[in-house]
Biotite code that builds the C-alpha atoms (Angstrom):
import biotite.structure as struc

atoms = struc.array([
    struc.Atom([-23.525, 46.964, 8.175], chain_id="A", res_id=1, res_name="UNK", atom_name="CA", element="C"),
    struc.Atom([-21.151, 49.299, 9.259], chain_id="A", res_id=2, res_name="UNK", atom_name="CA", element="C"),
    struc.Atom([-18.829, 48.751, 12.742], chain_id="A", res_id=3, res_name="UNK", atom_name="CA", element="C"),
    struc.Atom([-21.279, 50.897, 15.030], chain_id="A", res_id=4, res_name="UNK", atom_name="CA", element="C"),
    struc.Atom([-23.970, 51.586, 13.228], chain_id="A", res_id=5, res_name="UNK", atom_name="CA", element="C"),
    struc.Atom([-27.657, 50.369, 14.649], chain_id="A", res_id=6, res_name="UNK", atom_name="CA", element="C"),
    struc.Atom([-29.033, 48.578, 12.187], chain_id="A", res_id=7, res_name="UNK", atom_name="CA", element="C"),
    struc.Atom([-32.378, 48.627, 11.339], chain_id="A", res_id=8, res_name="UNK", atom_name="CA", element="C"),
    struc.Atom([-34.887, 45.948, 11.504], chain_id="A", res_id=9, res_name="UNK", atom_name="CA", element="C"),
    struc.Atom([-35.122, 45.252, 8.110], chain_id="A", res_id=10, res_name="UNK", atom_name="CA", element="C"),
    struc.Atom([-30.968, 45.674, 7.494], chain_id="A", res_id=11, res_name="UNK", atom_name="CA", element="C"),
    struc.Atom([-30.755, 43.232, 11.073], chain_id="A", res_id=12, res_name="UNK", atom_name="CA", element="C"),
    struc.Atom([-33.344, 40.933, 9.794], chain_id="A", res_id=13, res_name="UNK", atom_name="CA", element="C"),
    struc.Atom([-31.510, 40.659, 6.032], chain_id="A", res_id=14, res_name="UNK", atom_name="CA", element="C"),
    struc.Atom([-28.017, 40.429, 7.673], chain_id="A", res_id=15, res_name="UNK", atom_name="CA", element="C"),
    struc.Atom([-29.118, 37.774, 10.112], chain_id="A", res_id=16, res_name="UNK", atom_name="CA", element="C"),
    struc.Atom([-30.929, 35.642, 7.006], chain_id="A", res_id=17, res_name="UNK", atom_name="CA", element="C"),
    struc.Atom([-27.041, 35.969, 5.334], chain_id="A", res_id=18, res_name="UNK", atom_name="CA", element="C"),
    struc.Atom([-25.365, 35.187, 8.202], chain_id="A", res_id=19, res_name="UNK", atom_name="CA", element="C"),
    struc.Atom([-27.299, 31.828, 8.751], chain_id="A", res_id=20, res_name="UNK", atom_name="CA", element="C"),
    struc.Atom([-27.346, 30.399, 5.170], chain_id="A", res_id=21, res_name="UNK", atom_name="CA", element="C"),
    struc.Atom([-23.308, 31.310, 5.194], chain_id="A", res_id=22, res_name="UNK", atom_name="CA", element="C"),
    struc.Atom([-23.268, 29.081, 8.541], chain_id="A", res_id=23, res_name="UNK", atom_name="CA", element="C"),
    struc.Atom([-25.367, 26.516, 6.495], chain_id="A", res_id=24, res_name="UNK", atom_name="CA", element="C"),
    struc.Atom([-22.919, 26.835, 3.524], chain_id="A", res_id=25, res_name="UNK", atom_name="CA", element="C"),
    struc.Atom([-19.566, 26.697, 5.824], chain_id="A", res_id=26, res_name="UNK", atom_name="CA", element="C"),
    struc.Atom([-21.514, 23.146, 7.210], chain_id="A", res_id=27, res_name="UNK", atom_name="CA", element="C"),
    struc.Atom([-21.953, 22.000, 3.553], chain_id="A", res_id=28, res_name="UNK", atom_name="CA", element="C"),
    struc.Atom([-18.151, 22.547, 2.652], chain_id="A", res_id=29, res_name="UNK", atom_name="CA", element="C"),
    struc.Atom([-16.463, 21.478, 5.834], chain_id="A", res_id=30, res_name="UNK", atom_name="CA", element="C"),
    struc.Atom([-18.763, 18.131, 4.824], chain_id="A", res_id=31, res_name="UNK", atom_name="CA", element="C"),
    struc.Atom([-17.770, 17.925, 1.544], chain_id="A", res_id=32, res_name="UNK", atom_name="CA", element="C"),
    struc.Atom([-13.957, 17.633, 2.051], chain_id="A", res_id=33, res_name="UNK", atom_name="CA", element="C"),
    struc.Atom([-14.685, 15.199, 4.712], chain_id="A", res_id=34, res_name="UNK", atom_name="CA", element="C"),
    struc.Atom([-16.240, 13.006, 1.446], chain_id="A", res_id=35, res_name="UNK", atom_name="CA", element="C"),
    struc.Atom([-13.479, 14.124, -1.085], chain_id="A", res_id=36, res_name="UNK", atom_name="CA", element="C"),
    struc.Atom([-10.916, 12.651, 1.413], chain_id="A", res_id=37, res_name="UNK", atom_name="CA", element="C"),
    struc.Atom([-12.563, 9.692, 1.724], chain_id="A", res_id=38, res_name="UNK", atom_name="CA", element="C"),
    struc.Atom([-12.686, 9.604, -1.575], chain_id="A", res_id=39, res_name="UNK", atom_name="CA", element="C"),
    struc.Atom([-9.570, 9.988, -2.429], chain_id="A", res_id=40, res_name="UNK", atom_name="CA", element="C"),
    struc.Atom([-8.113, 7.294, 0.210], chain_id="A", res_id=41, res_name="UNK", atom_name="CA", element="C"),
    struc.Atom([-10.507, 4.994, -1.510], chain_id="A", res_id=42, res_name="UNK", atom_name="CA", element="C"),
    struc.Atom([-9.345, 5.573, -4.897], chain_id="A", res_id=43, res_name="UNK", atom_name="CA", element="C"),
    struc.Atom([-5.630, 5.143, -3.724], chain_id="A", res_id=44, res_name="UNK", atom_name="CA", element="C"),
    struc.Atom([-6.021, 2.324, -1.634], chain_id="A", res_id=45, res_name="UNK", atom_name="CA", element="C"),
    struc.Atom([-8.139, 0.683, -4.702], chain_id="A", res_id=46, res_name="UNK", atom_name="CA", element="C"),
    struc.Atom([-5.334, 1.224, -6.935], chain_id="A", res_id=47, res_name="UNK", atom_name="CA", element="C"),
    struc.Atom([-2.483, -0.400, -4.717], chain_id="A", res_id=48, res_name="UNK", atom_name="CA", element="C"),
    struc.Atom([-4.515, -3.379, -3.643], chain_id="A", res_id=49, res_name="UNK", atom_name="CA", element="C"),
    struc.Atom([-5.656, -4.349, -7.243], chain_id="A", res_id=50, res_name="UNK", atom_name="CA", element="C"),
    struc.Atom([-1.872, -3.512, -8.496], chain_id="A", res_id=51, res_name="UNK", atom_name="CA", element="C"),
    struc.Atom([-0.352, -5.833, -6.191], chain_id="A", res_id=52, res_name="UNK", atom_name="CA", element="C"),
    struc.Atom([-2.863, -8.509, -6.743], chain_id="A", res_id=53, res_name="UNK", atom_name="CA", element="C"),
    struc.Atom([-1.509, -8.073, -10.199], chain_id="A", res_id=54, res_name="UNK", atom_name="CA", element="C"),
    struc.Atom([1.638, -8.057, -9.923], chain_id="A", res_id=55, res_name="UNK", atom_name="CA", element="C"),
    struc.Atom([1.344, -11.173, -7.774], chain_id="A", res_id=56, res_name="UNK", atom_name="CA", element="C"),
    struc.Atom([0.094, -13.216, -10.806], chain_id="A", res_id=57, res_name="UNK", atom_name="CA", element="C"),
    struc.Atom([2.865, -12.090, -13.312], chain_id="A", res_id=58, res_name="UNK", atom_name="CA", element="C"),
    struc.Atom([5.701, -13.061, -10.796], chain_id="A", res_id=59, res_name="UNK", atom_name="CA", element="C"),
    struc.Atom([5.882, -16.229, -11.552], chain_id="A", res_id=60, res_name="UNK", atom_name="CA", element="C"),
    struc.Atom([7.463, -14.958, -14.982], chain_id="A", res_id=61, res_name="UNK", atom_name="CA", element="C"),
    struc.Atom([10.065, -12.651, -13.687], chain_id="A", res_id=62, res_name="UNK", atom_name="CA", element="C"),
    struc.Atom([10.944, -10.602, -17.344], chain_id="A", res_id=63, res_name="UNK", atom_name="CA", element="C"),
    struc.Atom([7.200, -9.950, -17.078], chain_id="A", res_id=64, res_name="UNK", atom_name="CA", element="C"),
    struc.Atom([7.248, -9.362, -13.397], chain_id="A", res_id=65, res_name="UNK", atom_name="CA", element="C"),
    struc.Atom([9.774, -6.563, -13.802], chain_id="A", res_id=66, res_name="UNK", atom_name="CA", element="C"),
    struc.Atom([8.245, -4.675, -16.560], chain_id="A", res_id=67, res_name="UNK", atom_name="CA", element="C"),
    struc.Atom([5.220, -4.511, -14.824], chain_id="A", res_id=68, res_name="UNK", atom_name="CA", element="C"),
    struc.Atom([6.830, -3.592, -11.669], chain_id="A", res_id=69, res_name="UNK", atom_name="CA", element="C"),
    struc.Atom([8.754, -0.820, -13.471], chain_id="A", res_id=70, res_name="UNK", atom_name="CA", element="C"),
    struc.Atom([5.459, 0.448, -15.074], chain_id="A", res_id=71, res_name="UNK", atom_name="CA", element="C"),
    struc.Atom([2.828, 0.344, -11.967], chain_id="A", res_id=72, res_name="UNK", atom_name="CA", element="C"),
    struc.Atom([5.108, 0.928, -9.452], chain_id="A", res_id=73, res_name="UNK", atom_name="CA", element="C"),
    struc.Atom([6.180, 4.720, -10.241], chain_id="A", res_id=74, res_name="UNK", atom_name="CA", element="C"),
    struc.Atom([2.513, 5.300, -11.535], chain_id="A", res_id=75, res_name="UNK", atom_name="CA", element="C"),
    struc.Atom([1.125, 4.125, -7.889], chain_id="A", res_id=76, res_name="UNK", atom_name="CA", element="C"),
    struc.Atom([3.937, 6.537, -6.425], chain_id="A", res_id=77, res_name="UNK", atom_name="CA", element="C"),
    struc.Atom([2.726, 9.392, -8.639], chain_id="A", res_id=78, res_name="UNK", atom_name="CA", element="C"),
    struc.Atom([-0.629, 9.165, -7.708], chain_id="A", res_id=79, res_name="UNK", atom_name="CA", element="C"),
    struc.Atom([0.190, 8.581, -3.825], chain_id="A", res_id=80, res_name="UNK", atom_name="CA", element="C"),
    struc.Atom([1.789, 11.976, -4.236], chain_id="A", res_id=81, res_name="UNK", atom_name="CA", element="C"),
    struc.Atom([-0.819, 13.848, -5.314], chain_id="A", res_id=82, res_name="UNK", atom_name="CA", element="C"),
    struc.Atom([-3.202, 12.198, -3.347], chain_id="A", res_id=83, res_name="UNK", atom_name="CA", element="C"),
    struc.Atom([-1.077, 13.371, -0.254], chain_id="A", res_id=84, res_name="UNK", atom_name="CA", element="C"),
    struc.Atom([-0.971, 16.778, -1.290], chain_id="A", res_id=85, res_name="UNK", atom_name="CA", element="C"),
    struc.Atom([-4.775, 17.158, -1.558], chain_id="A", res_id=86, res_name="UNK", atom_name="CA", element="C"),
    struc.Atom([-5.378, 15.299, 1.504], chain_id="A", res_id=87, res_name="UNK", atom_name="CA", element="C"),
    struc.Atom([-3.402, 18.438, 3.181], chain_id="A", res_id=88, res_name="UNK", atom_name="CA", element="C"),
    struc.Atom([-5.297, 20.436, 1.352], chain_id="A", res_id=89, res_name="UNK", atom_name="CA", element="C"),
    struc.Atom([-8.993, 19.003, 2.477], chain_id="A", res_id=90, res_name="UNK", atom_name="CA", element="C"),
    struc.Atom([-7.506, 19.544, 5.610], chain_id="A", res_id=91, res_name="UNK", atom_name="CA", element="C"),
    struc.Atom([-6.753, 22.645, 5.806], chain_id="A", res_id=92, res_name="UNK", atom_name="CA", element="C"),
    struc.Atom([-9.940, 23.805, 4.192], chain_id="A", res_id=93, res_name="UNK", atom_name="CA", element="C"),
    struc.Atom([-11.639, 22.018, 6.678], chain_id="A", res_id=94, res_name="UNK", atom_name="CA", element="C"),
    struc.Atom([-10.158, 23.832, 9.294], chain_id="A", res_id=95, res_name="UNK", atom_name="CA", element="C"),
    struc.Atom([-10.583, 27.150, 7.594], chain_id="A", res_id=96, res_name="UNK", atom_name="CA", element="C"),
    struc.Atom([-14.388, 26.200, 7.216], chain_id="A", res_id=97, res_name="UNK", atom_name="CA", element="C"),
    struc.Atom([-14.670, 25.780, 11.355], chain_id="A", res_id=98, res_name="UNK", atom_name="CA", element="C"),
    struc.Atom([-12.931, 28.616, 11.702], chain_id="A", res_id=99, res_name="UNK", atom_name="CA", element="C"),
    struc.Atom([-15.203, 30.836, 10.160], chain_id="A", res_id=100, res_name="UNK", atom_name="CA", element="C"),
    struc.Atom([-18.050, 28.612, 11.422], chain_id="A", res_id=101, res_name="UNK", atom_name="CA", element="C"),
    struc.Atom([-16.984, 29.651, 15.244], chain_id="A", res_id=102, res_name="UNK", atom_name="CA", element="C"),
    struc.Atom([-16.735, 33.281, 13.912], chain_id="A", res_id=103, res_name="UNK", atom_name="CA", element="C"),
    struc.Atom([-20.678, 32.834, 13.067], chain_id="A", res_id=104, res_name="UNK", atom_name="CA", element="C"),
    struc.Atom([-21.274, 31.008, 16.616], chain_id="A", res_id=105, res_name="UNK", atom_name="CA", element="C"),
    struc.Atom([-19.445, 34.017, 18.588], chain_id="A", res_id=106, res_name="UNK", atom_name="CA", element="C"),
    struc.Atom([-21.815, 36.770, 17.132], chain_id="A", res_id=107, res_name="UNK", atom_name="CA", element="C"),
    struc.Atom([-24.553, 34.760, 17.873], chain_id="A", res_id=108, res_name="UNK", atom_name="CA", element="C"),
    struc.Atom([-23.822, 35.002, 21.421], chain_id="A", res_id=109, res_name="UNK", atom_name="CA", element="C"),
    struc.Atom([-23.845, 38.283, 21.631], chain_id="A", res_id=110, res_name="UNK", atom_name="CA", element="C"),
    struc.Atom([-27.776, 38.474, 20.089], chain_id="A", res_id=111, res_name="UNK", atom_name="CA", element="C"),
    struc.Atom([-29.162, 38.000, 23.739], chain_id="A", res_id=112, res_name="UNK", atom_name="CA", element="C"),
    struc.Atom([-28.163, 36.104, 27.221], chain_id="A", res_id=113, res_name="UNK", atom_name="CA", element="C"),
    struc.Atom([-29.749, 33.184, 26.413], chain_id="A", res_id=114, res_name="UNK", atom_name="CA", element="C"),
    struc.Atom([-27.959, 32.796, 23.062], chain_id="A", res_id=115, res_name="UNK", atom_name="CA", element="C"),
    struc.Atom([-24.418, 33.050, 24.998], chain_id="A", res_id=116, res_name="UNK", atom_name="CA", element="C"),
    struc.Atom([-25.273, 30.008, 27.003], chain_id="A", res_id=117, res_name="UNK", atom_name="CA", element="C"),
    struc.Atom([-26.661, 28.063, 24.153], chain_id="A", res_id=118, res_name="UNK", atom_name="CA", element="C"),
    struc.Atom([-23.843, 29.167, 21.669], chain_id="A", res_id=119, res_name="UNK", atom_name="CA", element="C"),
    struc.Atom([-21.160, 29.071, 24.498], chain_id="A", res_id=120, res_name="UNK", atom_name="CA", element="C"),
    struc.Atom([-17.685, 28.626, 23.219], chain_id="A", res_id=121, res_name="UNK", atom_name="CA", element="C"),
    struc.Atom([-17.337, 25.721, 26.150], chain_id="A", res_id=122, res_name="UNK", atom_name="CA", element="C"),
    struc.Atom([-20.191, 23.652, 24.474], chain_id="A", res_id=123, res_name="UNK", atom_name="CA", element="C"),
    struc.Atom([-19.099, 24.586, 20.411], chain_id="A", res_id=124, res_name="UNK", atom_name="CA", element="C"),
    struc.Atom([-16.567, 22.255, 18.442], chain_id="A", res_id=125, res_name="UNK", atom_name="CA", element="C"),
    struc.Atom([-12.327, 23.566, 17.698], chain_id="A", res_id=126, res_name="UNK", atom_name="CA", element="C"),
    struc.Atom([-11.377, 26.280, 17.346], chain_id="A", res_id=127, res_name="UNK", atom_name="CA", element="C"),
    struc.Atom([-14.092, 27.708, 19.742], chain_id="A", res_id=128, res_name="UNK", atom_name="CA", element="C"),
    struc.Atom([-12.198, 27.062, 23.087], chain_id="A", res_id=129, res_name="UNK", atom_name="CA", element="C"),
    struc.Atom([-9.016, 28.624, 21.712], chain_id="A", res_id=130, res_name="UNK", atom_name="CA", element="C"),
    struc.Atom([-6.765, 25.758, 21.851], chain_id="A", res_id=131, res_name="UNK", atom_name="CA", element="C"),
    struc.Atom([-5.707, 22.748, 19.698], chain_id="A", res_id=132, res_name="UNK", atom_name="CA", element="C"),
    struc.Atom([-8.158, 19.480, 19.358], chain_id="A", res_id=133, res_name="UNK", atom_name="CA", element="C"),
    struc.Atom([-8.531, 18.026, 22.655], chain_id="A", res_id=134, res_name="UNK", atom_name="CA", element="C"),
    struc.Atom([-6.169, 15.395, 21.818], chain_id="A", res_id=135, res_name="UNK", atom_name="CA", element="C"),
    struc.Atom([-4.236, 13.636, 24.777], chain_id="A", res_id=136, res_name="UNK", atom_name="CA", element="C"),
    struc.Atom([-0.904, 13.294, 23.092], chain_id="A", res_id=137, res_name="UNK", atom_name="CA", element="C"),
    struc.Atom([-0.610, 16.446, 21.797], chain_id="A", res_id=138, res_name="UNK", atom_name="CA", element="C"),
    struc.Atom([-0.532, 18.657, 18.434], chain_id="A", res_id=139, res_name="UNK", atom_name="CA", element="C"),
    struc.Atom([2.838, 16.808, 17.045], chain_id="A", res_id=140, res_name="UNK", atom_name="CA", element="C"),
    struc.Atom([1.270, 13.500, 17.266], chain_id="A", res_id=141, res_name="UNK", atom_name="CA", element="C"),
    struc.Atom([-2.003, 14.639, 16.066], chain_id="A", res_id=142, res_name="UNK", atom_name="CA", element="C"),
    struc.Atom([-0.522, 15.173, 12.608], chain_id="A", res_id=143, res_name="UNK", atom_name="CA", element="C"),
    struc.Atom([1.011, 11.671, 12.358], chain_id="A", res_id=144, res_name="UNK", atom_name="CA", element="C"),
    struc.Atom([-3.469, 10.556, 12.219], chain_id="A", res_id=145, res_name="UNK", atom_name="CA", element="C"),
    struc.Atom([-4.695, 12.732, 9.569], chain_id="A", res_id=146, res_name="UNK", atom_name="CA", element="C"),
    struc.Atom([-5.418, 11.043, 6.395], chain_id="A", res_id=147, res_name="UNK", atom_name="CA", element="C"),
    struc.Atom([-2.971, 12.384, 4.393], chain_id="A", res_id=148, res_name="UNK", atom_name="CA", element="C"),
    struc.Atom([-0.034, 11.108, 6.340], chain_id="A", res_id=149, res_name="UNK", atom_name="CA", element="C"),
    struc.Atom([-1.748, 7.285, 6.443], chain_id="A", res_id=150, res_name="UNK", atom_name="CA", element="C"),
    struc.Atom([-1.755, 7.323, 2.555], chain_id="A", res_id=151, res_name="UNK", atom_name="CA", element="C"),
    struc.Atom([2.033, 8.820, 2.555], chain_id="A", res_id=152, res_name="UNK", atom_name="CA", element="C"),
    struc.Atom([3.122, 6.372, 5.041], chain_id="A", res_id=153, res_name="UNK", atom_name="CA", element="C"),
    struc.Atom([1.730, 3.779, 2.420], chain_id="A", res_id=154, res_name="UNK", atom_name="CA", element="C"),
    struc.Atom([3.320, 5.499, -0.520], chain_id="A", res_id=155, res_name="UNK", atom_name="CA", element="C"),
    struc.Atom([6.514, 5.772, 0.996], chain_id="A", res_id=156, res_name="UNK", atom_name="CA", element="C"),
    struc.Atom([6.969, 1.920, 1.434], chain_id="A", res_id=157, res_name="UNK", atom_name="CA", element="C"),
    struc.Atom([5.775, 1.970, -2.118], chain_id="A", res_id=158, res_name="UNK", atom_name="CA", element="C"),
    struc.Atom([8.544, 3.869, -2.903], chain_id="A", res_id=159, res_name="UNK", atom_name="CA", element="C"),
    struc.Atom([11.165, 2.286, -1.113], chain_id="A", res_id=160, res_name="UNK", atom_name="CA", element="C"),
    struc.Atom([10.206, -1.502, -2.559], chain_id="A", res_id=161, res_name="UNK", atom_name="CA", element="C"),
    struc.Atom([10.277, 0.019, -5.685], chain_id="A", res_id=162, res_name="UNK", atom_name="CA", element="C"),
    struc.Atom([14.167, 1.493, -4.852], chain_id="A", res_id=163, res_name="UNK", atom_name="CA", element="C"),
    struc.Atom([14.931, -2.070, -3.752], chain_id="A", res_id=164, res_name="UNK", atom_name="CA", element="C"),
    struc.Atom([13.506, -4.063, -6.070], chain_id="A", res_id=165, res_name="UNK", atom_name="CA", element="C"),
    struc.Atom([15.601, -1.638, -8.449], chain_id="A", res_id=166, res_name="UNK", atom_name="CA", element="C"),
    struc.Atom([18.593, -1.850, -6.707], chain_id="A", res_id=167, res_name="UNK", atom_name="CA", element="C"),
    struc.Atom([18.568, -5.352, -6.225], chain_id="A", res_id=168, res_name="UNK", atom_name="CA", element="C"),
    struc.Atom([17.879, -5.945, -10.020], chain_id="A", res_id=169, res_name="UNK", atom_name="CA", element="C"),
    struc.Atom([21.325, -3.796, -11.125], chain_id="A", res_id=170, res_name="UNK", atom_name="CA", element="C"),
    struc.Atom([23.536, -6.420, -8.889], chain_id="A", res_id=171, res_name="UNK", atom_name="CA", element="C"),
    struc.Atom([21.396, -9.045, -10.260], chain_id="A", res_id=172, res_name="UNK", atom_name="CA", element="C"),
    struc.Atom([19.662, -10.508, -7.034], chain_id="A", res_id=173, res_name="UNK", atom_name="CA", element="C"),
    struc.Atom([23.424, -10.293, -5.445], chain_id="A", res_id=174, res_name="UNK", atom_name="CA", element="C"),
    struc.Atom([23.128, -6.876, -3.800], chain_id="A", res_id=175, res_name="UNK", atom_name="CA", element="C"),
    struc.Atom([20.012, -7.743, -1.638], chain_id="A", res_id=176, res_name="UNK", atom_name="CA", element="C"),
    struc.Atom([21.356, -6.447, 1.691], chain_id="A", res_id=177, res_name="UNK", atom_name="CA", element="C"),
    struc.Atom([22.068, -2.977, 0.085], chain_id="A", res_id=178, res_name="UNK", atom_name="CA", element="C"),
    struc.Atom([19.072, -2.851, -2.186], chain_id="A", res_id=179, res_name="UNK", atom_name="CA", element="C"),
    struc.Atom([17.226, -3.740, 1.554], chain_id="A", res_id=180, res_name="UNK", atom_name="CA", element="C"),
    struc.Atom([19.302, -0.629, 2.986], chain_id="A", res_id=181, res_name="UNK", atom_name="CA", element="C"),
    struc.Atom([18.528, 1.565, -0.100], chain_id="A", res_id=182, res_name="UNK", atom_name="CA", element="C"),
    struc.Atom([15.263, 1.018, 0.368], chain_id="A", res_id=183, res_name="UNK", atom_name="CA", element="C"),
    struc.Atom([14.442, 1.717, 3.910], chain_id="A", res_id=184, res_name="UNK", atom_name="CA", element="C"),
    struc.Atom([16.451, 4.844, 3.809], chain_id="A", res_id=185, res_name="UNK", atom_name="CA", element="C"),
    struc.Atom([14.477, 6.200, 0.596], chain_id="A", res_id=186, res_name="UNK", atom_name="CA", element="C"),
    struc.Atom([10.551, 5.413, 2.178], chain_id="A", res_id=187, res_name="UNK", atom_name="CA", element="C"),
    struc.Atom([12.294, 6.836, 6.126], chain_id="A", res_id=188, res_name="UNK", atom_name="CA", element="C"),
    struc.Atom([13.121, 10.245, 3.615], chain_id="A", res_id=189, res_name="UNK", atom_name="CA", element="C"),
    struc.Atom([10.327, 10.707, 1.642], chain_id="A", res_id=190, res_name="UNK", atom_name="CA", element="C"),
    struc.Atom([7.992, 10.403, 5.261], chain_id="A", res_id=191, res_name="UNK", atom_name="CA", element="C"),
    struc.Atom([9.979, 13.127, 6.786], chain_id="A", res_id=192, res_name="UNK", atom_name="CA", element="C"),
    struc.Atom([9.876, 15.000, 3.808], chain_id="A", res_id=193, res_name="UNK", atom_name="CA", element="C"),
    struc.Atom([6.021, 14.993, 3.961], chain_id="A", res_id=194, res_name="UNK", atom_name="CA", element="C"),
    struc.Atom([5.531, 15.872, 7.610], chain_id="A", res_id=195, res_name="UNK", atom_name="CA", element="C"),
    struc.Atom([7.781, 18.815, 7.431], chain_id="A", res_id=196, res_name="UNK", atom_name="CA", element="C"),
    struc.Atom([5.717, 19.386, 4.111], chain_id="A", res_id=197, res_name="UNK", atom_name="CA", element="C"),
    struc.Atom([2.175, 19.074, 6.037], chain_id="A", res_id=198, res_name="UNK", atom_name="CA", element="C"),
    struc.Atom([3.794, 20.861, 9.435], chain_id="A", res_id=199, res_name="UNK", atom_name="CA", element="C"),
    struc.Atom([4.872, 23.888, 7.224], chain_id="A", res_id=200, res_name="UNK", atom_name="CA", element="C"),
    struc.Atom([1.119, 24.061, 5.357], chain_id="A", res_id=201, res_name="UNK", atom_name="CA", element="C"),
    struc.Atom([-0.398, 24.133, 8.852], chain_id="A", res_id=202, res_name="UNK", atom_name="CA", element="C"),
    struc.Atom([1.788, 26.323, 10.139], chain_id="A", res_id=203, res_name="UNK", atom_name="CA", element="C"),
    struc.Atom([1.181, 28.829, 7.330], chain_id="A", res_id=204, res_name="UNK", atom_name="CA", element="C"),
    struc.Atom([-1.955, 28.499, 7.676], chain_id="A", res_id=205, res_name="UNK", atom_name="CA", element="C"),
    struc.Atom([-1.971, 29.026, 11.572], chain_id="A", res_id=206, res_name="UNK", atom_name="CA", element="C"),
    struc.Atom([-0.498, 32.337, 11.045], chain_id="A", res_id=207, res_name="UNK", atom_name="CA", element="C"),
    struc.Atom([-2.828, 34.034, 8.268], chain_id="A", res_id=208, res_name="UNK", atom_name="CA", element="C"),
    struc.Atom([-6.314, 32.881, 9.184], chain_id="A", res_id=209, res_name="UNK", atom_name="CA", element="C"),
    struc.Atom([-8.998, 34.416, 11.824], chain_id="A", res_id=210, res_name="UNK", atom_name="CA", element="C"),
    struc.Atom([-10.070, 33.293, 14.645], chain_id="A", res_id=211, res_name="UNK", atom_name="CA", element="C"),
    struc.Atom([-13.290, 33.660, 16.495], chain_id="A", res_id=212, res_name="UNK", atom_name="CA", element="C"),
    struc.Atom([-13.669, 36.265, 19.239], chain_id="A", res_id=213, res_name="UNK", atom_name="CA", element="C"),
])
């Protein structure tokens, strides 16, 4: 329909039978990367447990012990990575989905009086009352709970026992303090990295998408 044209019944009824199954869609995706990112933290969390329980029977032979370490430990990093990255990405498309889902909820308001009390902004979910998640402690701290920064938190102590253990092993167990050092400097980096990473995707986001009137 075009902006300002009346509709006909037929064109009204058509465009309202769209407009709901989109809103049922919308439901069905934001729902779906709810599960993927489950998923996901599953599968990673699977991996790291059953790799250390691994690596826990091999250290008894330490030649062993270190080729395994050097072989699981970059692989569990790899996958923590990507992991991460789609984690932001769930997220954001789950925002996007709500988004579009409050765009939905403020033209049903406007069908009749009724519908603006039971399709009030006041009683919908975020975005609706056009301001962050009612979260106490603020938008900054909010991004320090999503899932993807849990599994990079994880991941980036993965990392940095993987930089010790490395570090350690080129001054032969002698260098423990600065394999220690090494290693806590490399896992406090690669977190920062990734919350400037998942600040910046939000942002971007923030600034291109459409929000309900």
């Amino acid at each position: 329909m075009a902006v300002g044209e009346t509709p006909s019944p037929d064109r009204h009824a058509a465009f309202m039978s769209a407009l709901v199954t989109e809103h049922f869609v919308l439901q069905t995706a934001a729902s779906a990367t709810i599960t993927e990112a489950a998923s996901r933290n599953s599968l990673y969390v699977f991996s790291l447990s059953s790799s250390l329980v691994a690596m826990g029977f091999v250290s008894q032979f330490p030649q062993t012990f270190r080729l395994f370490a050097a072989a699981i430990l970059p692989t569990l990093f790899a996958l923590g990575v990507f992991t991460t990255i789609r984690l932001v990405d769930t997220g954001i498309e789950n925002q996007l989905f709500l988004r579009r889902i409050a765009m939905i909820r403020s033209y049903y308001r406007t069908l009749s009086p009724d519908a603006a009390v039971y399709f009030s902004a006041e009683s919908g979910r975020w975005p609706e009352a056009h301001a962050v998640p009612p979260l106490w402690y603020g938008a900054r701290i909010a991004l320090l709970t999503t899932a993807a920064t849990m599994i990079a938190f994880i991941n980036s102590i993965v990392a940095g026992a993987s930089v010790t253990l490395f570090v350690n092993n080129l001054f032969s167990g002698d260098g423990i303090g600065v394999a220690l050092t090494v290693g806590v400097a490399t896992a406090v980096t690669l977190v920062a990295v990734f919350l400037a990473y998942q600040r910046w995707r939000y942002r971007a986001t923030e600034h291109t998408t459409p929000r309900a009137a």
